[in-house]
C-alpha positions as CSV (number, residue, x, y, z in Angstrom):
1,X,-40.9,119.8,-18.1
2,X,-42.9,121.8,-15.9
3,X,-44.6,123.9,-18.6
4,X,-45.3,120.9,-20.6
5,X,-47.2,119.9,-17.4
6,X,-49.2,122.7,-16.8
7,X,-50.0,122.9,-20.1
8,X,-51.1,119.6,-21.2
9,X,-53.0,118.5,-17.9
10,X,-56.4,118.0,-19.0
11,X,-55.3,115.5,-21.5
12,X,-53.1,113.6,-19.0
13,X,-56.1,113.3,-17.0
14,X,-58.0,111.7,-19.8
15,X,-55.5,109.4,-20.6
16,X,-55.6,108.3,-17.3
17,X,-59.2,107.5,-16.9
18,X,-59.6,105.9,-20.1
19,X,-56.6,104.0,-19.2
20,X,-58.5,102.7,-16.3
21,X,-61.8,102.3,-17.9
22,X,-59.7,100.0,-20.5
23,X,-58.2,97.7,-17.8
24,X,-61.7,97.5,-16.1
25,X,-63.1,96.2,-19.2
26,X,-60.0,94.1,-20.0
27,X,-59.6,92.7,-16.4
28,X,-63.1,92.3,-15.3
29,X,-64.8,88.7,-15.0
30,X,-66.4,88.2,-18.3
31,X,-69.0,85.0,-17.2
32,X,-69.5,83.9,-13.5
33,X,-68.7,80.1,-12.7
34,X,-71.9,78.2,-11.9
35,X,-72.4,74.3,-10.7
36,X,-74.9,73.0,-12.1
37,X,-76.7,70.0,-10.6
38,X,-77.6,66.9,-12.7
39,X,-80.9,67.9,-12.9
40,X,-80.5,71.2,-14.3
41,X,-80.5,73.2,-11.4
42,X,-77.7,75.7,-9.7
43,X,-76.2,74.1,-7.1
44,X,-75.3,77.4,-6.0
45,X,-78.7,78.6,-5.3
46,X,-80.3,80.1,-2.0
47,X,-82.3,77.0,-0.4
48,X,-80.5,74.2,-2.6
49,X,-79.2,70.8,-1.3
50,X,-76.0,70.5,-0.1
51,X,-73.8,68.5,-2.7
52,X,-73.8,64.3,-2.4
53,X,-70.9,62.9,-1.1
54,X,-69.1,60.3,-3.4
55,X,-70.2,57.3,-1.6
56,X,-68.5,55.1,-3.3
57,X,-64.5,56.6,-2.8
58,X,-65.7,56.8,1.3
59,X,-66.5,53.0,1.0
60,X,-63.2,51.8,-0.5
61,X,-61.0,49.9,1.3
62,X,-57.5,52.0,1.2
63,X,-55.1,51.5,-1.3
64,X,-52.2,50.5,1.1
65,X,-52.8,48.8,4.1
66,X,-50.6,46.9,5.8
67,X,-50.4,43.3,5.8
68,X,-49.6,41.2,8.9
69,X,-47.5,38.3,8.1
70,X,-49.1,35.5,6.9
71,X,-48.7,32.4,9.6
72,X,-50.3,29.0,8.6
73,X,-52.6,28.2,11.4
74,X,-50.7,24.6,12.4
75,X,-47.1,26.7,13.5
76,X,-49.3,29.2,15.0
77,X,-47.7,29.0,18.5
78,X,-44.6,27.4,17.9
79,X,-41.6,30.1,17.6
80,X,-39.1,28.2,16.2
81,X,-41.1,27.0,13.0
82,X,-42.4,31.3,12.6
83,X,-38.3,31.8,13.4
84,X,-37.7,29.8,10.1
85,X,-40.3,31.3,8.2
86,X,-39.4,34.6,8.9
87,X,-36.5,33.6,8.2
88,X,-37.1,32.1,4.5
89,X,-39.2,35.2,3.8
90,X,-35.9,37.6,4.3
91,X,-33.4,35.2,2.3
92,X,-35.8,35.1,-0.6
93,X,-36.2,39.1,-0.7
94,X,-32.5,39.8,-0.2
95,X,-30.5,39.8,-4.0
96,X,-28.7,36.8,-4.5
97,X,-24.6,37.5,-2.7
98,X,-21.5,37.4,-5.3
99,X,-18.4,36.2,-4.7
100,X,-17.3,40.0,-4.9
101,X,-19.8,40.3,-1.6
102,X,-17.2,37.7,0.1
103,X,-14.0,39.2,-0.7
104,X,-12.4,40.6,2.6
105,X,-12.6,44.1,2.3
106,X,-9.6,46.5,1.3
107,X,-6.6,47.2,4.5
108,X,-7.6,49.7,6.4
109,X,-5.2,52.7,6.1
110,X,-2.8,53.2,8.8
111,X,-3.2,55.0,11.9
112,X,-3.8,58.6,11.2
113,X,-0.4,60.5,11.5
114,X,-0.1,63.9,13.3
115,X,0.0,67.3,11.8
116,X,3.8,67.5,12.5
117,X,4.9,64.7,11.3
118,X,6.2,63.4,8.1
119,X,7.0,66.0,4.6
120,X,4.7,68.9,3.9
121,X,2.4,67.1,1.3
122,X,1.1,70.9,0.9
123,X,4.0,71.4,-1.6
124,X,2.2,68.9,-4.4
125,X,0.1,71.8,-6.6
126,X,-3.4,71.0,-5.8
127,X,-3.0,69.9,-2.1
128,X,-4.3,72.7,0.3
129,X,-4.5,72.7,4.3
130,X,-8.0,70.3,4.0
131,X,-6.3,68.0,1.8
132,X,-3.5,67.7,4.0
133,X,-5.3,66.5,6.9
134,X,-7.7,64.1,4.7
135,X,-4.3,62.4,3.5
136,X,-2.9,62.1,6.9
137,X,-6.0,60.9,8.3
138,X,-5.3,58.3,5.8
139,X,-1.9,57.3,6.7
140,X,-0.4,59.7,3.8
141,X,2.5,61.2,5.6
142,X,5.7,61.5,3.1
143,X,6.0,62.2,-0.3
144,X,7.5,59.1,-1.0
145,X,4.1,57.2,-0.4
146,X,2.7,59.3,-3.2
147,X,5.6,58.8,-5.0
148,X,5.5,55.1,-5.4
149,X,1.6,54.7,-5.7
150,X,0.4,52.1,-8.2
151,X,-3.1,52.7,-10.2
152,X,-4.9,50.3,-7.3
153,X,-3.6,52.7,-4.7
154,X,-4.7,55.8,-6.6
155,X,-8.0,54.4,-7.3
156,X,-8.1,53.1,-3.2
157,X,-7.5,56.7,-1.6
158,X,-9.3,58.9,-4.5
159,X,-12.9,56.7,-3.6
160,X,-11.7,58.3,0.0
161,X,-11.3,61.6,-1.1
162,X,-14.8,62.6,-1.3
163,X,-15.7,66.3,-3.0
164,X,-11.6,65.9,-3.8
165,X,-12.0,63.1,-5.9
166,X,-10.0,63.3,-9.2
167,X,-7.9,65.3,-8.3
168,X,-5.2,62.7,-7.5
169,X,-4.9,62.1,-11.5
170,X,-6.0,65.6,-12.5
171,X,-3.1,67.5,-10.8
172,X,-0.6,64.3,-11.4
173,X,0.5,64.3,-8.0
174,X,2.5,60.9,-8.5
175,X,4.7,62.8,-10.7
176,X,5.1,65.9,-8.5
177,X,5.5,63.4,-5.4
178,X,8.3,61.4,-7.5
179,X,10.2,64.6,-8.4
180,X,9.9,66.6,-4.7
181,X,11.0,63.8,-3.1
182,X,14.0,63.4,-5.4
183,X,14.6,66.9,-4.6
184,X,14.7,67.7,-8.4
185,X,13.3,71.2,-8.0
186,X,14.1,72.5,-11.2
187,X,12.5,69.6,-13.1
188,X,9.3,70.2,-11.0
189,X,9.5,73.8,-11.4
190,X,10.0,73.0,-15.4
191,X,6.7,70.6,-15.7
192,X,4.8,72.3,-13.0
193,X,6.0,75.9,-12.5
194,X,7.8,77.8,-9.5
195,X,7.4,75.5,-5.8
């Protein structure tokens, strides 16, 4: 490799330069940017005006200024009459209210149970240490709750799963509950393999 080297030098050389005369040409600005005033003139030039200002966008009003509320000049200083009207403003902005809106909203969950207490809910496939403690936080303690949840419950505590939800349905943990909890271990192990 070192012969070739020696040998063929001069020509490496010239490749080189003309390798760097051809990105000079290829790389090099081919017309120069000029303004150009409306008279004809270069804008650019030593000794020319500075450019006009668009008087006409300095001039505008802006394009989102805040309004103050609008209060009829005859309730001016009474507060309770600007009270109401305040008042009819926000109920006429706020979407009309459903009777779903009025339902009282679901039971809360029972008090959160500790650690130690209740069956290891860490035995249903698909329920790790974080899960554990989301469930119990939730009142989950015993397999036997899972067990006998309906599709309303599984819906209620899967919105409360968050980044776990689906799993409830995914890894059928009503089925694995029902099955632990009857202590029929080689039926679990059978649909969901060795505990």
């Amino acid at each position: 490799m070192m012969q070739m080297v020696q040998t063929w030098w001069p020509l490496f050389i010239v490749a080189l330069l003309l390798g760097i005369a051809v990105a000079w040409w290829v790389f090099r600005p081919s017309r120069s940017a000029r303004v150009i005033d409306r008279d004809g003139s270069d804008v650019l030039d030593e000794g020319a005006a500075p450019a006009s200002r668009n008087q006409a966008l300095i001039d505008a009003p802006p394009a989102a200024s805040p309004l103050p509320p609008v209060v009829p000049p005859g309730i001016a200083g009474t507060g309770t009459a600007v009270a109401a009207a305040v008042e009819a403003q926000r109920d006429a902005a706020e979407p009309a209210r459903t009777e779903a809106d009025d339902a009282p909203p679901p039971a809360p969950a029972a008090e959160p149970a500790p650690a130690g207490e209740g069956d290891d809910l860490t035995r249903i496939k698909g329920i790790g240490r974080k899960l554990d403690e989301l469930l119990r936080s939730l009142g989950v303690t015993s397999l036997e709750q899972i067990a006998a949840w309906s599709d309303a419950d599984i819906d209620r505590i899967d919105a409360r799963l968050g980044r776990f939800q689906g799993r409830i349905r995914r890894d059928d943990w009503v089925e694995q509950a029902r099955l632990l909890s009857a202590g029929d271990t080689r039926g679990y192990e059978d649909k969901f393999g060795k505990l």
